[in-house]
C-alpha positions in Angstrom: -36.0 153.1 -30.9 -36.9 150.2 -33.3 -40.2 149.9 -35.1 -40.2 146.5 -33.2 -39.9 147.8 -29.6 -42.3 151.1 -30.6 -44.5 148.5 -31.9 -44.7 146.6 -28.5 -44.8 149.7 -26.5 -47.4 150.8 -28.3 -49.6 147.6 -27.6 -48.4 147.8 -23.9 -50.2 151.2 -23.0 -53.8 152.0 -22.9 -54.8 154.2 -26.1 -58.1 154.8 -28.1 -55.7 152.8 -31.0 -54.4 150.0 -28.9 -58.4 149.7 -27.5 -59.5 149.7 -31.3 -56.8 146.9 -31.9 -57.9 144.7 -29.3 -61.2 144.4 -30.4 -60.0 142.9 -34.0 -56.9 140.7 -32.5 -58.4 139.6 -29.1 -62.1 139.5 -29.4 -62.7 137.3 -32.6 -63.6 133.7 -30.9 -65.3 134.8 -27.9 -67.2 137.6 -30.2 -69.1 135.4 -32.8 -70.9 132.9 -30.0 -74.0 134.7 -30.2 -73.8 132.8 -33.7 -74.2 129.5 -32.1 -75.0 129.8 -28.1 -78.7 130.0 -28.1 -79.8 127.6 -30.9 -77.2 125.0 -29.1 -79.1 125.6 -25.5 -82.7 125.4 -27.0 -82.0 122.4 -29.2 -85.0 120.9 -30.1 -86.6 121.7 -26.8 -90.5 123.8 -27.0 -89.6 127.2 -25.9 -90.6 128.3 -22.4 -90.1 131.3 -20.0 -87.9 129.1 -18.1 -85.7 127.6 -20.8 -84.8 131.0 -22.3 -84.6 132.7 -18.8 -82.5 129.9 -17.3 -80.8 129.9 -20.5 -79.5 133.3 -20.5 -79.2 133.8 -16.1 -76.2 130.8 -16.9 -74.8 132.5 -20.3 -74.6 136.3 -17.9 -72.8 133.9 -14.8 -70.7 132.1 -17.0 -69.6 135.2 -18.6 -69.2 137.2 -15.7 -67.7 134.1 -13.2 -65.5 132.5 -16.0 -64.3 135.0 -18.4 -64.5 138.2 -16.7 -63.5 137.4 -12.8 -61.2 134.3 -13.6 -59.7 135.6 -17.2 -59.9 139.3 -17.4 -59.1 140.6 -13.5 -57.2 137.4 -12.3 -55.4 135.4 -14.8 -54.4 138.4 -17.1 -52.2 139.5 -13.8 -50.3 136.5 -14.7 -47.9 138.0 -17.1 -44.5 136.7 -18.0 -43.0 140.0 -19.0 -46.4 141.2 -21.0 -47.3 137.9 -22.7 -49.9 135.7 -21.9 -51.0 132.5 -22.8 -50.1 128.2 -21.2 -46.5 128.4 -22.5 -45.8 132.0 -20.5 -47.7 130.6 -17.8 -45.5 127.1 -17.5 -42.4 130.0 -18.2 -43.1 131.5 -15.1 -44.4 128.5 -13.1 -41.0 126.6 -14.2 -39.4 129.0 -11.3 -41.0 126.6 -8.5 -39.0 123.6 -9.8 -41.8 121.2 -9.5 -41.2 119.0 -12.7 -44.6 117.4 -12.9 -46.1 120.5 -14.0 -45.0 120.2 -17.7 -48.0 118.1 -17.5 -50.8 120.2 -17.6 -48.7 122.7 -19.7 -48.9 119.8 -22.2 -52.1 119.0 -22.3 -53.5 122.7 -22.2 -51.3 123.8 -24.6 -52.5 121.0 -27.1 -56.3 121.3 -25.9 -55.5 125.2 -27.3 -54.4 123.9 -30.7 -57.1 121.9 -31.2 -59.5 124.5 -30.8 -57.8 126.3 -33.5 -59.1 123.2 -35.9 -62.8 124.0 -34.7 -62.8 127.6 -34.6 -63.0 128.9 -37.8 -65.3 125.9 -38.9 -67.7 126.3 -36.9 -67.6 130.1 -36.9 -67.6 130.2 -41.0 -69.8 127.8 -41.0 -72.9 129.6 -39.0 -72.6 132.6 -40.4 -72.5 131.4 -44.3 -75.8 129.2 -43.4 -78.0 132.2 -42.6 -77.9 131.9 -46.5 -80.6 129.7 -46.2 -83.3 132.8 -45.0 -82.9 133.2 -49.0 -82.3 130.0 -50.7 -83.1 126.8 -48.5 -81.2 124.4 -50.3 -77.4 126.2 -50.9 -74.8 124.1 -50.5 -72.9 125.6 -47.6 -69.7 123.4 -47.7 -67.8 124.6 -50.9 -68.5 128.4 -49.9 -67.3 127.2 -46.5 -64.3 125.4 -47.7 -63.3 128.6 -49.8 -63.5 130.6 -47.4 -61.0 129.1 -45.2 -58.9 128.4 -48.2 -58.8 132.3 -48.7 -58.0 133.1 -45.1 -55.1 130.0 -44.7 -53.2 131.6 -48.2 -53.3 135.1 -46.8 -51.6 134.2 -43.9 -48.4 133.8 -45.2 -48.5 137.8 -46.1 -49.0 138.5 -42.5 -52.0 140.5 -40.8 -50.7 143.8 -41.0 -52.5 144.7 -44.1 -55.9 143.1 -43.3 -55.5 143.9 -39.9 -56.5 147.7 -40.3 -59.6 146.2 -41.9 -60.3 143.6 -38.8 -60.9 146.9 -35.9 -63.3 148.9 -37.5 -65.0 145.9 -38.6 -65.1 144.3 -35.3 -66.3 147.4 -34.3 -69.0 147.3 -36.5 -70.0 143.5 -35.2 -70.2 144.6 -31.8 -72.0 147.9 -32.4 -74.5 145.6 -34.6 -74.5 142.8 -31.8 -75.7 146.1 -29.0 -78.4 147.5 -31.5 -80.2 144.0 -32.4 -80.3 142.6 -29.0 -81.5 146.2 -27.7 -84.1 146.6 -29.9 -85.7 143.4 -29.5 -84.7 143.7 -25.2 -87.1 147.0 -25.5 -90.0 144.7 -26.3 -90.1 142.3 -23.8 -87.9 143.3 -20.3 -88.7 140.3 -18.6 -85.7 139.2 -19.8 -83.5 141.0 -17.1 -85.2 138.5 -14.5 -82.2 136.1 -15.7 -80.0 138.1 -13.8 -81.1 136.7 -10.6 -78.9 132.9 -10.5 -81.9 131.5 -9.3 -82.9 130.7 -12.6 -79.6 129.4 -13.5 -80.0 127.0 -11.0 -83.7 126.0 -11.2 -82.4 125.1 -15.7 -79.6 123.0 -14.5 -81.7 120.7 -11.5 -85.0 120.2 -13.1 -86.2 118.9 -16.6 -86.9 122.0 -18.1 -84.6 121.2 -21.4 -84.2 117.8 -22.3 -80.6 118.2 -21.4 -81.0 119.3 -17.7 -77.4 119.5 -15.9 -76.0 118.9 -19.1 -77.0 121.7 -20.8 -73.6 123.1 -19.5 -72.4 121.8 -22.5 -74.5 124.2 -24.7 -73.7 127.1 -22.3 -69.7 127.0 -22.2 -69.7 127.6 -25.9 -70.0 131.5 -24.6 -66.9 131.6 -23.3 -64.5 129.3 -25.6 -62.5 132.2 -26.4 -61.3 133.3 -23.3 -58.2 131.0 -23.2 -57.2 132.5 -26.3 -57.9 136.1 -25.0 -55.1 134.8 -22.5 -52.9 133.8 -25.1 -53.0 137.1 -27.4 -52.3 139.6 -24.3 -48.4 140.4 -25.9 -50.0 141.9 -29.0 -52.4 144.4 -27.1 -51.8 144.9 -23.6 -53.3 144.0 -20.0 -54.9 147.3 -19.7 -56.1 147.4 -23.4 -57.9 144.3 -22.9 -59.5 144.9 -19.4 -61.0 148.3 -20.4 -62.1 147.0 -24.0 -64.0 144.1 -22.0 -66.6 146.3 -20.9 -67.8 147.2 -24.2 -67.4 144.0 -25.4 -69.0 142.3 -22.6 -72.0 144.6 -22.5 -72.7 144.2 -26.1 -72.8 140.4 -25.9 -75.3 140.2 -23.3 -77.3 142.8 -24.7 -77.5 140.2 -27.9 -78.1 137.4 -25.9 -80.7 139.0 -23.8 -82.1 140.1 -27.0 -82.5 136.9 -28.4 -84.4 135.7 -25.4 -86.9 138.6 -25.7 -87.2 137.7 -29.2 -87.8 133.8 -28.2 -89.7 134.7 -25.6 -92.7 135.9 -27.9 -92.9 132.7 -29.7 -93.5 130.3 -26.3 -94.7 126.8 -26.9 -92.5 126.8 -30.6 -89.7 124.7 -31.2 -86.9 126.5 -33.1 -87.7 124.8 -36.4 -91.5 126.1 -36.1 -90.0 129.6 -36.2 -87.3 129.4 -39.4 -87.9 126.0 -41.2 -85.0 127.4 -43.4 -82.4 128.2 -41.1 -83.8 128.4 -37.5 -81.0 130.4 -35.9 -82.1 133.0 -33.1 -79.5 135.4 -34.0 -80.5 135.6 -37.2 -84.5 135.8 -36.8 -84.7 138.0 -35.1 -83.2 140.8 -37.9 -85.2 142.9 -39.5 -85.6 140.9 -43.0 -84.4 144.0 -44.8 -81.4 144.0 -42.7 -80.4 140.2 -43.1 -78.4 140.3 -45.9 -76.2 143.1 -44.4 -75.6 140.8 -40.8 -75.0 137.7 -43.0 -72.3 139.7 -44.7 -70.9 141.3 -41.2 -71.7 137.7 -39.2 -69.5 136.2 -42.1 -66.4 139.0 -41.9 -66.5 138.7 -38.5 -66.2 134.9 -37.9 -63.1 135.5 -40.6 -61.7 137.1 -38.1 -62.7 135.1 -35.1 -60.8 132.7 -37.4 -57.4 134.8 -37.4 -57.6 134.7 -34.2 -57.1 131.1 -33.4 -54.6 130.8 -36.4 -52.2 133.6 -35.3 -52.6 132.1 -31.9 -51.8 128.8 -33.1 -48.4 130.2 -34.8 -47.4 131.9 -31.5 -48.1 128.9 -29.4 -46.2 126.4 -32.1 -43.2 128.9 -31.5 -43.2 128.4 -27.9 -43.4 125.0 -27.7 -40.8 124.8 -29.5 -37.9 127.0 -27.4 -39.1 125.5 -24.7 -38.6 122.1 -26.4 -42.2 121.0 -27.0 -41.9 120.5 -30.7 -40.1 120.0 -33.4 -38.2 123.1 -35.1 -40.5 123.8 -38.0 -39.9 126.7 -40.4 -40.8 129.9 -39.1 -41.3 133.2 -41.3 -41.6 136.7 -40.3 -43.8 138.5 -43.0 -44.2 141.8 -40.9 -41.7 144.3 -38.8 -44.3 143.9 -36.0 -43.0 142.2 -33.0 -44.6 138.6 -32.1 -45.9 138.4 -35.7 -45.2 135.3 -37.4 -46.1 133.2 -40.1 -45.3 128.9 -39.7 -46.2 127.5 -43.1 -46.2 123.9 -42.0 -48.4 124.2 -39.4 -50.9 126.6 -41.5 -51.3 123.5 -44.0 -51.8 121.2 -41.6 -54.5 123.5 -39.7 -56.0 124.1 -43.1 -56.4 120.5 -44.0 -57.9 120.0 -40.4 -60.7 122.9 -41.0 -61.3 121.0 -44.0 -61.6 117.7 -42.4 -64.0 119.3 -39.8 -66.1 120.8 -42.2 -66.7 117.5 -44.7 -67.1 115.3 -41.8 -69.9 117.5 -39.7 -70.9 119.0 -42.4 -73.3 121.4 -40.5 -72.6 124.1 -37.7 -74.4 122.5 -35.3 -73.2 118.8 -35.7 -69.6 121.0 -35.0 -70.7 122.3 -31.7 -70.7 118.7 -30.2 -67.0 118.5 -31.1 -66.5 122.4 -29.6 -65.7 122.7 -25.7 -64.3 119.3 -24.7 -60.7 120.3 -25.7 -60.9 123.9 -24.5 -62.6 123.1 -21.1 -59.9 121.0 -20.6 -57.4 123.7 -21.2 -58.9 125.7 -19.1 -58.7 123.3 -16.0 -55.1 122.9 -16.9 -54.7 126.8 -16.9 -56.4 126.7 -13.3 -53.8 124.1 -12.4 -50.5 126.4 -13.1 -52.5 129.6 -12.1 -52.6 128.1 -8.5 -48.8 127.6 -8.3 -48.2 131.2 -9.6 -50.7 132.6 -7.0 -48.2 130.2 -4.2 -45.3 131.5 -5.9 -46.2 135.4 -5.6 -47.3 134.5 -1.6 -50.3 135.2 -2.3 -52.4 133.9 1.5 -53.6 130.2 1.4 -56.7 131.7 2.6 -57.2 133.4 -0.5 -56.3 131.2 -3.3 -58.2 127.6 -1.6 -61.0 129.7 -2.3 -60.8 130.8 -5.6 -59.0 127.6 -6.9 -61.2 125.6 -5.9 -64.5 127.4 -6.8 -63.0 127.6 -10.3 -62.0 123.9 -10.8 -65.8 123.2 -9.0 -67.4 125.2 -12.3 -64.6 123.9 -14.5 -65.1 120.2 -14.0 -69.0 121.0 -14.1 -68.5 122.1 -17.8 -66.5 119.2 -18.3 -68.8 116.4 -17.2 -71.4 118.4 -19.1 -69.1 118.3 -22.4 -68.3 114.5 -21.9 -71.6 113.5 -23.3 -70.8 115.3 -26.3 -67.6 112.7 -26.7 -69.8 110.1 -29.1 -71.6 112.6 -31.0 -68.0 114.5 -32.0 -66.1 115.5 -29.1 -63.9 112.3 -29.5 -62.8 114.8 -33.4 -60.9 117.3 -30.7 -59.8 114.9 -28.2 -58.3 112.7 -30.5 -56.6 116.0 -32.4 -55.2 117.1 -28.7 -54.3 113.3 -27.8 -51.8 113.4 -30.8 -50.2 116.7 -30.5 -49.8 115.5 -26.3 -48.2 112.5 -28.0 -46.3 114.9 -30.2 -45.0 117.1 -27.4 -44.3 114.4 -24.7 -42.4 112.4 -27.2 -40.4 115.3 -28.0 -39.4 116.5 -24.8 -38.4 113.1 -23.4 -36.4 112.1 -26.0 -34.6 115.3 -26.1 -34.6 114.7 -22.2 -33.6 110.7 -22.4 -30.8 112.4 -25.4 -29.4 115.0 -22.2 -29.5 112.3 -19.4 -27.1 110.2 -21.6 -24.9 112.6 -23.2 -21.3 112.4 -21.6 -19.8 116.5 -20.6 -15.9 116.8 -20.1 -13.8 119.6 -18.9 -12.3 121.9 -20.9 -9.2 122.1 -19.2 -8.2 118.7 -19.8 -8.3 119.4 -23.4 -6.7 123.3 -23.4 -3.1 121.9 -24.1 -3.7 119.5 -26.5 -6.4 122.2 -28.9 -3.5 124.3 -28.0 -0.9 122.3 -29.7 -3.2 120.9 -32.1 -3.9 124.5 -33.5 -0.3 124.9 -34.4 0.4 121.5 -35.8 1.1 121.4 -39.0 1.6 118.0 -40.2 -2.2 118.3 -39.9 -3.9 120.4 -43.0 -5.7 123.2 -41.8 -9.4 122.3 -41.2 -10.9 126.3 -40.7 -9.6 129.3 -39.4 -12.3 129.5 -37.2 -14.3 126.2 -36.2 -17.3 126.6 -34.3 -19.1 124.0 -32.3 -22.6 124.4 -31.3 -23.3 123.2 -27.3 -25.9 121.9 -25.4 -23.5 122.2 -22.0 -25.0 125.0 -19.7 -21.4 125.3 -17.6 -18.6 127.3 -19.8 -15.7 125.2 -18.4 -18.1 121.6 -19.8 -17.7 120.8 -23.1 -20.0 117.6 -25.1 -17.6 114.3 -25.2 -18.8 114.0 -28.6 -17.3 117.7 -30.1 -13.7 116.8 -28.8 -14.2 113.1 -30.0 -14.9 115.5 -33.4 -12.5 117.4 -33.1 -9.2 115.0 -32.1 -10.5 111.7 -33.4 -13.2 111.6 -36.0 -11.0 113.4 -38.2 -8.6 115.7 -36.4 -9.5 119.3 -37.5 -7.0 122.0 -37.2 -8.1 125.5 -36.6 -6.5 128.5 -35.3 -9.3 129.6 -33.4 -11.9 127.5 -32.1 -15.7 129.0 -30.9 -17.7 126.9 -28.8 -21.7 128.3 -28.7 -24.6 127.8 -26.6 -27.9 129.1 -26.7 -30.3 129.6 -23.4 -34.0 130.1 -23.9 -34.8 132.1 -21.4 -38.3 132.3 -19.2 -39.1 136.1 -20.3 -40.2 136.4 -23.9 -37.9 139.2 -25.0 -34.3 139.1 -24.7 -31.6 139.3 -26.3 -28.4 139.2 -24.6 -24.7 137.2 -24.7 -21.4 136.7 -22.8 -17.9 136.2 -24.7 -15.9 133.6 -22.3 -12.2 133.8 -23.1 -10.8 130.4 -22.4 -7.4 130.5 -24.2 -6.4 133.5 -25.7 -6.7 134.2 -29.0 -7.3 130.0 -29.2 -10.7 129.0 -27.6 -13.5 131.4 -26.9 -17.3 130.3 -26.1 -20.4 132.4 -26.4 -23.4 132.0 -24.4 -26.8 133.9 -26.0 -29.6 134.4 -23.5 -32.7 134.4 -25.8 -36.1 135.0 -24.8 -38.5 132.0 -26.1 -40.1 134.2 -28.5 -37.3 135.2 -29.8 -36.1 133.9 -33.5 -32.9 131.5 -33.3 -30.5 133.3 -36.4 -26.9 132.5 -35.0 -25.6 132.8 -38.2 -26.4 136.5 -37.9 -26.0 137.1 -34.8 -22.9 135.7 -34.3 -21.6 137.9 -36.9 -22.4 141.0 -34.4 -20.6 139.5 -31.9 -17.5 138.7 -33.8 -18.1 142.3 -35.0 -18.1 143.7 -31.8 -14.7 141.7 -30.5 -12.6 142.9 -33.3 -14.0 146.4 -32.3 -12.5 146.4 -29.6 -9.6 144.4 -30.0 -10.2 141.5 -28.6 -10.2 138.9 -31.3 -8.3 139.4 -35.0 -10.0 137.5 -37.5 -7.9 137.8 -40.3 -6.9 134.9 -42.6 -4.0 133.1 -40.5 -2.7 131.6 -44.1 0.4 133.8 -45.3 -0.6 135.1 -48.9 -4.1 136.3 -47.6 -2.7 137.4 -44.1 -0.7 139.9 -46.1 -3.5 141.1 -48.2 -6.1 141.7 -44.9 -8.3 138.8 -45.9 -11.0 137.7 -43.2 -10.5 134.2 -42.2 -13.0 131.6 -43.2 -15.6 129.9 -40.2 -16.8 126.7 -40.7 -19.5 125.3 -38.1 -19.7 121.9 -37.3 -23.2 120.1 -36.3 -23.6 116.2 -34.9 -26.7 114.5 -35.8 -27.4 111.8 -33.3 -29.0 108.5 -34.1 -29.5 105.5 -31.7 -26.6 103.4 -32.3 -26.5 99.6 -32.2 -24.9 99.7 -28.4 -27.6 100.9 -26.9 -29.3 98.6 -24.5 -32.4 100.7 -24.4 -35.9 99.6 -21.8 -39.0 99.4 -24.2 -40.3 102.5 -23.2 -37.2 104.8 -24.3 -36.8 102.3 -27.6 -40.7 103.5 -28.4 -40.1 107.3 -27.7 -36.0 107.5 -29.2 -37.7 105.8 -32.7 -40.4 108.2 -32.5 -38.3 111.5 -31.6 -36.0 109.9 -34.8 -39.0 109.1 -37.1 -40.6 112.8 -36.5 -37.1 114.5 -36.6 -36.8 113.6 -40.2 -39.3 116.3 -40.8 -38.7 118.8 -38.8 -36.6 121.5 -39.5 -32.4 120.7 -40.5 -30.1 121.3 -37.7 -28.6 124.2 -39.4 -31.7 125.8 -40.5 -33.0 125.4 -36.8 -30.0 128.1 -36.1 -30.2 129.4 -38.9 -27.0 129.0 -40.1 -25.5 129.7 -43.7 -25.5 125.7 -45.3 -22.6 126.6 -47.6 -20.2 126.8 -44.5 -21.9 123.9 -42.4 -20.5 120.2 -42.0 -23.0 117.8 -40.1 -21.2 114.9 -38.4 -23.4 111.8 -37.9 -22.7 110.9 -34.1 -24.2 107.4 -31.9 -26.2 108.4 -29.4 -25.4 105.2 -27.1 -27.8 104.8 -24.1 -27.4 102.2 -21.2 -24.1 101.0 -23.0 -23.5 97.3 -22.4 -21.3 95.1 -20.3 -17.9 94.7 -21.5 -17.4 91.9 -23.7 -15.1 89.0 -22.3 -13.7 86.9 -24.6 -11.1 83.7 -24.7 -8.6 84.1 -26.7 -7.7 80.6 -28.9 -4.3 79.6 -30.8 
């Protein structure tokens, strides 16, 4: 078995490991709220029984309605062969054939990245300010910035060193999170009162807080991780993640409750009558001795709420682009472990975003009116696709009007509640998610507009004439083996364009020709292809059936196929020119690539002139063709090929003497 697969399996099971794992992968976002949840709710409000009670009866309901009952039990059941996460969601969705639901994949899919650009912000950010307890007046930016410059450069090393260090110190935050909030939940048990939704409901319909309704806004922040709970599921397991919940769960509302106990005994204060210095709950109510050792753990542990989102971001980058959401962008693998990956590109540009956030709010809690509007919205969109899986699986109509319905009713509560937060810094996300929609929609209707006006042939009408041409030999010999990359999903279609390469461009003679075509497949893991023999020992075409999380090396891979022929006799490969035939020489394979670009002809609407430019403009930074495929450069040759759409009326001309 490979150290990948043992890898996966191991992550698959339930085991006192893969639990221990979970907690330092899954639990980083959703983990450090306690940081910022209660100081966001009370605000500048005076304390009161029924601001901290109300407080923390909508923090336990939220947690229990949204992240446990919709996340945990339901949507985790919503696997696409063990992963999680939008993009394995749409995967499986896809099957219905309802093509208006790349639309919310879209848009929750970006809503997800742009979370990532908050995240470790706001998370660095509150823990480095309980510095203040000890020196008012430390600049927190440049530790902030150098801390995320520290965690973006390790990245490309992969988190298989630091990620032995991430459990047992997760395990530490959470055991720490239990023992605060229970200590201070022994003095004053009043708090479990906010258990009864009463008082969840008596906060959010009277003028309790100055926010009223809209304190929703404040509350949600408890449960921003969930969505990327979701999307990590491949790298620990459904049953890892459900068990480790109830730990995780239980110590989170012990903090919370804790903090409301601790509040409690200071009624009629406003937060900055308690801590003048830094007036963050979570941290006054530590034991001063003990406040230098939970800024230290609060700090590590929003490092790795921070991980988190970034390794999340790299595996939802990847998926977006198989399933052609993106642009191909270089993609390392620093690790043997399976679904760990490392996109340099996109780590910059999440870097220099982190930076951004933290220069222009400059304080945690400016950043937590710019947290929830993007994720909330993901989370609706999530909803959205869930409700066609649940129709797809024939799940009763009885059951999932219900439960859809009850979950868009909260969802679109949390969003209304977040939409005031759009002028003081929710418009930072929404415009972030508003380009990468841009970015994705662009992409996949050009690449759609590109397919709709491509023109297939059939092969047999050009068998004879390869045939011949193969054997001509007033033509020099182009390769011995020429190979042809195609988009055609039918093995008896072949592009116009590679037999207008082949024949007319410059006619290329070859004694074998290979025609390739890759599917991305719906599951995440596979690895699978079909040798089509369409002339012997003249034209062959290979299909691969990839999973979308599977790295595209057809250089390599095609070498085990051709391996694997000549194995078993089915192909010879030697050199077809005399002198090296004689000696055993392998024959040489050249692969040919065409690069579109809109040519001249085209008679293009507005619309597709505005996306075509834009798919052109962004394609001369993605990834190269060849290093998309991952082919060897040295025995490439990229053809430049119009891409003519809506092709205009023949021209009718007089002629004159």
């Amino acid at each position: 078995m490979s150290s990948n697969s043992h890898s996966h399996q191991l992550h698959s099971k339930l085991s006192a490991a893969g639990l221990l794992i979970t907690l330092g992968i899954i639990y980083g976002d959703i983990g450090t709220s306690p940081l910022y949840v209660m100081k966001s709710i009370i605000g500048e409000s005076i304390i009161s029984k029924e601001l901290i009670l109300g407080g923390l009866s909508c923090i336990f309901w939220t947690l229990t309605l949204q992240t446990t009952l919709k996340y945990v039990i339901l949507t985790l059941s919503a696997d696409n062969n063990g992963e999680g996460g939008i993009f394995a969601l749409y995967a499986l969705v896809k099957k219905t054939k309802i093509q208006w639901l790349i639309v919310p994949a879209i848009i929750g899919g970006s809503a997800l990245l742009a979370d990532g650009i908050i995240t470790p912000p706001i998370s660095v950010s509150s823990a480095v300010e309980g510095l203040r307890i000890f020196k008012p007046d430390i600049p927190t930016i440049p530790i902030v910035i150098a801390i995320l410059f520290i965690l973006f450069t390790i990245q490309q090393f992969g988190t298989k060193l630091v990620g032995k260090f991430f459990a047992p110190m997760m395990l530490i935050w959470f055991s720490m999170l239990g023992i605060l909030g229970m200590i201070q939940m022994c003095t004053n048990l009043e708090v479990f009162n906010a258990l009864n939704p009463y008082y969840a409901y008596h906060l959010l319909t009277s003028d309790i807080s100055s926010q009223g309704f809209f304190i929703l806004g404040a509350v949600f922040l408890c449960t921003t991780g969930a969505e990327a709970l979701y999307s990590d599921m491949g790298h620990c397991g459904r049953k890892n993640i459900r068990i480790s919940w109830i730990f995780v769960k239980t110590t989170l509302v012990i903090n919370y409750f804790g903090q409301g106990a601790y509040l409690l005994l200071h009624e009629g204060k406003t937060l900055e009558q308690l801590g003048i210095s830094n007036p963050n709950p979570f941290y006054l109510m530590m034991p001063v001795w003990f406040q230098p050792i939970g800024i230290v753990i609060a700090t590590l542990a929003a490092v790795i709420a921070s991980q988190a989102l970034i390794s999340g971001s790299f595996t939802l980058i990847n998926e977006a682009m198989r399933l052609n959401f993106w642009p191909k962008v270089k993609i390392k693998f620093p690790t043997d472990v399976k679904g760990q990956l490392y996109i340099p590109s996109i780590n910059w540009l999440l870097f220099l975003g982190c930076v951004g956030v933290v220069i222009y709010f400059k304080e945690s809690s400016n950043m937590e009116h710019a947290y929830g509007l993007a994720i909330i919205l993901c989370m609706i969109m999530t909803t959205i696709l869930l409700n066609f899986y649940l129709i797809m699986k024939r799940v009763k109509w009885y059951f999932i009007a219900p439960i859809i319905l009850v979950y868009l009713a909260i969802e679109f509560s949390f969003l209304a509640a977040n939409i005031v937060k759009f002028l003081d810094g929710g418009f930072v996300t929404l415009f972030i998610a508003l380009m990468l929609i841009g970015i994705m929609s662009t992409w996949f209707l050009a690449k759609r507009i590109s397919k709709n006006y491509t023109k297939i042939v059939k092969i047999n009408d050009y068998k004879k004439v390869l045939a011949e041409l193969s054997v001509d030999l007033s033509i020099p010999k182009y390769a011995t083996h020429l190979v042809y990359m195609t988009n055609s999903t039918r093995s008896d279609e072949i592009e116009e364009k590679v037999m207008y390469s082949i024949l007319q461009k410059r006619p290329k003679r070859a004694d074998i020709y290979w025609f390739i075509h890759v599917n991305v497949m719906s599951e995440p893991y596979r690895k699978e292809y079909k040798v089509i023999e369409i002339v012997p020992d003249d034209i062959y075409r290979i299909d691969f059936y990839l999973g979308f999380r599977e790295p595209t090396k057809i250089n390599l891979m095609f070498k085990e196929v051709i391996k694997d022929m000549v194995s078993k006799g089915e192909v010879d490969i030697t050199s077809r020119y005399e002198s090296l035939n004689k000696n055993n020489i392998l024959g040489d394979f050249k692969f040919v690539l065409s690069e579109k670009f809109l040519s001249n002809d085209s008679d293009v609407t507005f619309f597709e002139k505005i996306v075509m430019n834009a798919y052109f403009i962004m394609k001369k930074f993605s990834l190269s063709e060849e290093k998309g495929f991952g082919l060897d450069s040295s025995s490439v040759k990229v053809e430049q090929f119009p891409l003519v759409l809506h092709a205009p009326e023949r021209i009718l001309m007089d002629r004159i003497k």
